[in-house]
N, C-alpha and C positions, 0 to 999 in steps of 0.2 A: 861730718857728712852733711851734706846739701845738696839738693835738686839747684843744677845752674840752667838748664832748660829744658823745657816742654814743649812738645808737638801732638797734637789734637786731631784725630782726622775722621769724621761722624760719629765721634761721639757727644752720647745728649743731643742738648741743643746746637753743639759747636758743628756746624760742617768743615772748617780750619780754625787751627789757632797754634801761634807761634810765640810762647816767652819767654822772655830772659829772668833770670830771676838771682838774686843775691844774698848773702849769708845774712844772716841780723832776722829783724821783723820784716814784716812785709803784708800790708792790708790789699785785700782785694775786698771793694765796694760798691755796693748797686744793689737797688731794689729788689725785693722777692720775684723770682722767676727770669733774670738776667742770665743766671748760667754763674754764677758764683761759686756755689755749693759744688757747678760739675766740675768745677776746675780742680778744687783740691779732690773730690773723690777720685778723680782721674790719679792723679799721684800714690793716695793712697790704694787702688786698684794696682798700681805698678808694685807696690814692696808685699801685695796682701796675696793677691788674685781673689781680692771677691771685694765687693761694694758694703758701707755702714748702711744703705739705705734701703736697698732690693738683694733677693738671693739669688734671683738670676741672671744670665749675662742679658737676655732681651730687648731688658729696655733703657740699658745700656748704650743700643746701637740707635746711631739717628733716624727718626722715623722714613722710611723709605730706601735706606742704604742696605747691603748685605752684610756689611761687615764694617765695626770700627777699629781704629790704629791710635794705637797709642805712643811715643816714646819720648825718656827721659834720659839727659844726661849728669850724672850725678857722679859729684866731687867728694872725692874722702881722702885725707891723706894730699899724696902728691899722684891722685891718681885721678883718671875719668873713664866712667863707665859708661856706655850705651846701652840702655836698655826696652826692647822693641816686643810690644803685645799687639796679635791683632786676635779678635774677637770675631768668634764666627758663631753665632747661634745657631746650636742644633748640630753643630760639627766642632772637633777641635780645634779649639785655641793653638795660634801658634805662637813662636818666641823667638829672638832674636838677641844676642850679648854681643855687642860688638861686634854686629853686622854679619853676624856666624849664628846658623839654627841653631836651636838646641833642642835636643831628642824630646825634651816634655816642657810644657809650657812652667812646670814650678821648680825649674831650672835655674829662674829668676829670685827666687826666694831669697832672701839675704841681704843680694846687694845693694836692694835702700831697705833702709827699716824707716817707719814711722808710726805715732802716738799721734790719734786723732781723736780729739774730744766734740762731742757734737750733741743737738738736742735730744736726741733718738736715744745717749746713754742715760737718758731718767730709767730706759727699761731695764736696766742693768741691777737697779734697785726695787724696780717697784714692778719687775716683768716677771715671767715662768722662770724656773730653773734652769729651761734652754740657756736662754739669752746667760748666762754666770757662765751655762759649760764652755759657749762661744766664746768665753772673753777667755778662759782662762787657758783654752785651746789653741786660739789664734795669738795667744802671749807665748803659746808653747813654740811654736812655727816659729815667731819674730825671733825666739831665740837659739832654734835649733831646728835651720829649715827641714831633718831630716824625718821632724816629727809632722810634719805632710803626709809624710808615706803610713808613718804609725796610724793617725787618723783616718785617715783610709784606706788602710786595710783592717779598720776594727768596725768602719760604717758597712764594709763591702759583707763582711763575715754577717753583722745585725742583722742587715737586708736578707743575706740568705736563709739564714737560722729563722726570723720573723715567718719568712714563706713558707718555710716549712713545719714548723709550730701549727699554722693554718691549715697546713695540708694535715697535717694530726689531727689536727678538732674536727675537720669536716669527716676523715674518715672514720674516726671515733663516733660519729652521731650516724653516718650510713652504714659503716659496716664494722663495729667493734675485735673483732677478728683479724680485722685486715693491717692495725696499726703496728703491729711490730716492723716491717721494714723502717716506718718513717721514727720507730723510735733507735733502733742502729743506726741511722744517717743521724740521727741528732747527736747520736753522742762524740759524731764523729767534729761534729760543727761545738760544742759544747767545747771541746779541746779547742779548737782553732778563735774562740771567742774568749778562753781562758787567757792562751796564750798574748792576742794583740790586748784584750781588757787589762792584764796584769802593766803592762809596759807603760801602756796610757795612765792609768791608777797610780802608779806609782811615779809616774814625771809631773801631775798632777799633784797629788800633794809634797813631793817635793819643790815646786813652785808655789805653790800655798808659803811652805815656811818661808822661802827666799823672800815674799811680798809683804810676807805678814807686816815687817816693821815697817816698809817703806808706806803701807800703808796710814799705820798708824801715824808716820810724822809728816803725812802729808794732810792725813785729818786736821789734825791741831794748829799746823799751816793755814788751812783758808777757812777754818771755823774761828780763828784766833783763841785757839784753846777750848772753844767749851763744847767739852765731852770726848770721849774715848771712844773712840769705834772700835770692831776687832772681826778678824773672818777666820771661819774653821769649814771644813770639809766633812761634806755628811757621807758616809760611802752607801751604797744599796746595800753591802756586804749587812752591818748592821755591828751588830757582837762578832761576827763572824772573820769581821777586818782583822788579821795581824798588825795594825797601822803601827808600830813601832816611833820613838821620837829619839833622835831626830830623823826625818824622814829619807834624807841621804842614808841610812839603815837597811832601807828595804828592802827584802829577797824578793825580788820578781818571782822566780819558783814559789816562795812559800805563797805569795799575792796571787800566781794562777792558782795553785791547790787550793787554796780557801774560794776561791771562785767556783774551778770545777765542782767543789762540797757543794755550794749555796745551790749552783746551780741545779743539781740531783736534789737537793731538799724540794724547792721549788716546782721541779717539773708540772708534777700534776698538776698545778696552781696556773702554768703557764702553758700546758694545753687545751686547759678548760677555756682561755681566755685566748690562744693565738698570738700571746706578744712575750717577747723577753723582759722578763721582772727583774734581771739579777744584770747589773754589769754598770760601769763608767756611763753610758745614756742615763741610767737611772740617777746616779749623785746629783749632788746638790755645793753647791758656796753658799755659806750661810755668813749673811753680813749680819753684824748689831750694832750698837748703840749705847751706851751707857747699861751693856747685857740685857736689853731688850730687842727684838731682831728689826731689823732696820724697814722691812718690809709691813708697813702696817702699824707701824707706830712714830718713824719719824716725821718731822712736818715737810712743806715742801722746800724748804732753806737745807735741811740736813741732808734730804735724798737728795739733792744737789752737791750738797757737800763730799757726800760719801761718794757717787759717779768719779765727782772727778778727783778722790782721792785715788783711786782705785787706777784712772789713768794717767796721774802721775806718780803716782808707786810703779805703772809699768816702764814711763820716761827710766824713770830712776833705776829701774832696776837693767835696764837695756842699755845704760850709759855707764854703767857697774860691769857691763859685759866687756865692754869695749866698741867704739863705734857710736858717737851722740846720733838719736835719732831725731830725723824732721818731726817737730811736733805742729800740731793742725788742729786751729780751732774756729772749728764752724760755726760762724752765728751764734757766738754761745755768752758773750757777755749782755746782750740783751734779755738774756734769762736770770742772771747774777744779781745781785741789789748790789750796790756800791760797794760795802764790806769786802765782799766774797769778789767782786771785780779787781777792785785792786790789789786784793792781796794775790789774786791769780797771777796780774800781770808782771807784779814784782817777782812773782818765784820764779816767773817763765821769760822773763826778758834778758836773761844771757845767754837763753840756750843758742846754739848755734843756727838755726834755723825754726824761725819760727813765723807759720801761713796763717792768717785769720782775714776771716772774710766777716762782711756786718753790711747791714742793710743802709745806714748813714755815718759818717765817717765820724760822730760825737759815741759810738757806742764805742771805738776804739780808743785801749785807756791810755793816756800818756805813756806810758814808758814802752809802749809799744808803736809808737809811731816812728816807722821807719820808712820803707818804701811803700807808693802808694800806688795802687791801678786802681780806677774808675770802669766798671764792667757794666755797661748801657749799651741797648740794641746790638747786640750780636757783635762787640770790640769790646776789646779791651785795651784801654789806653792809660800808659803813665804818664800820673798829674804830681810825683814827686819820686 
């Protein structure tokens, strides 16, 4: 699979941009604030629907425009896809597959996948437990667009239940009497958070085991051996998980029942306070290190290390699937010391497509020099 063109239409800084682009490496080059970085986020926008950089579509669109357009055409196989987003902030996103709408904008899911490594994944290591759930979330999608819909409809359920948790407390402290209705509407939301939390929970760590190793040998990869990383999944549940091994095992019913249970222990814990304590939000990925946890004790060579083990364990395990993904690296060997550069660029220079962008064309390591654009003053132009 390869991106062979891209079209650009207000987004970022681009008000147009039109390229062609070809299997192999491929550096795109130019100073901080050229518009570098918008180009691959723009592709990765197309396979993700959402940016490594901002969570919202806003500042997305070029200052002053209503709306940006995206679209790629993208070869896999003996085939070519067209695939067409435009960005409306504040209204629906619409979508486009071969010049034919499609009923929901994540429609598109699927048909590129890519692995993009960039500076921002230091927070993957050294950030909240958010940033973990994200990654392992958005690994879920890359590989089974249909786990979009699981996700949001287990964020949709949180939102409602949190509102109403609140609307407990606050009746709870005006009029103690009065909370019985919101406590039969909860338990009615209490089932429906079982039910989408069990599905997520359990595809969740069953992609945990799937990664586990590729993690590990992608550690040992760009550390050149020294030291053993290792990740495991902390559940809310607690004692309470049936987490069974191997995780392809697991009874979704038995995962909501131990839910629905927690969730009843908890209550009063999570009316007093207005939020949900117990469910898939709550967990955690917990990285280590030579079984100390990676967060707060590795240097910053290792929390390097371990980032981009972690997204090429997902390369790897999405090219395991079937379908090599575009892999995309932002700016990111000027972060690396030599070691860790080139052994990145050796693992990752046969993959079939691969984008990096770098501020002068010396941070680009050999074995990646392939095709080159120069991106100065609002063009981009190829100089090989």
């Amino acid at each position: 699979m390869h991106v062979s063109a891209l079209q650009l239409t207000d987004f970022r800084s681009w008000a147009a941009l039109e390229l062609e682009l070809a299997p192999g490496p491929t550096a795109l080059v130019g100073a901080n604030g050229q518009g570098k970085t918008n180009v691959v986020e723009a592709i990765g926008y197309l396979a993700t629907l959402g940016s490594h950089r901002v969570s919202t579509d806003a500042p997305l669109v070029r200052s002053g425009a209503e709306r940006a357009v995206l679209r790629a055409r993208v070869d896999r196989d003996d085939r070519q896809t067209l695939i067409e987003l435009e960005l409306n902030p504040g209204a629906a996103n619409r979508a486009r597959i071969n010049r034919a709408p499609a009923p929901r904008a994540r429609e598109v899911l699927g048909l590129l996948r890519t692995v993009l490594f960039a500076p921002e994944d230091l927070a993957l290591v050294r950030g909240d437990p958010s940033e973990r759930r994200r990654f392992l979330d958005d690994l879920l999608v890359a590989r089974a667009p249909r786990f979009a819909g699981v996700r949001s409809d287990y964020e949709r359920v949180l939102k409602q239940r949190n509102a109403l948790l609140k609307t407990a407390f606050l009746a709870k402290r005006s009029s103690p009497s009065s909370t019985g209705d919101a406590m039969r509407t909860l338990d009615v939301w209490d089932a429906h958070l079982a039910r989408a939390g069990s599905e997520l929970l359990a595809a969740r760590l069953e992609l945990v085991d799937a990664l586990r190793p590729h993690v590990e040998a992608a550690y040992k990869e760009v550390s050149a051996g020294q030291g053993e990383t290792g990740l495991a999944y902390r559940s809310s549940l607690g004692e309470a998980a049936p987490l069974s091994v191997p995780a392809e095992t697991l009874d979704r019913e038995v995962l909501g029942a131990a839910l629905l249970s927690e969730l009843a222990r908890v209550r009063p814990q999570e009316v007093e306070r207005g939020v949900s304590l117990v469910g898939p939000h709550r967990d955690e990925l917990v990285l280590t290190l030579a079984d100390l946890p990676v967060k707060g004790y590795a240097s910053h060579g290792e929390s390097w290390s371990v980032a981009l083990a972690l997204r090429l364990a997902s390369y790897e395990l999405l090219r395991s699937d079937g379908g090599e993904p575009v892999l995309i690296l932002d700016d990111v060997f000027a972060e690396l010391d030599v070691g860790r550069r080139s052994r990145l660029a050796e693992l990752v220079s046969e993959a079939e497509q691969v984008l990096v962008t770098a501020a002068v064309p010396d941070d680009v390591p050999e074995a990646l020099v392939g095709g080159r654009y120069d991106v100065h003053d609002g063009a981009v132009t190829r100089v090989r």
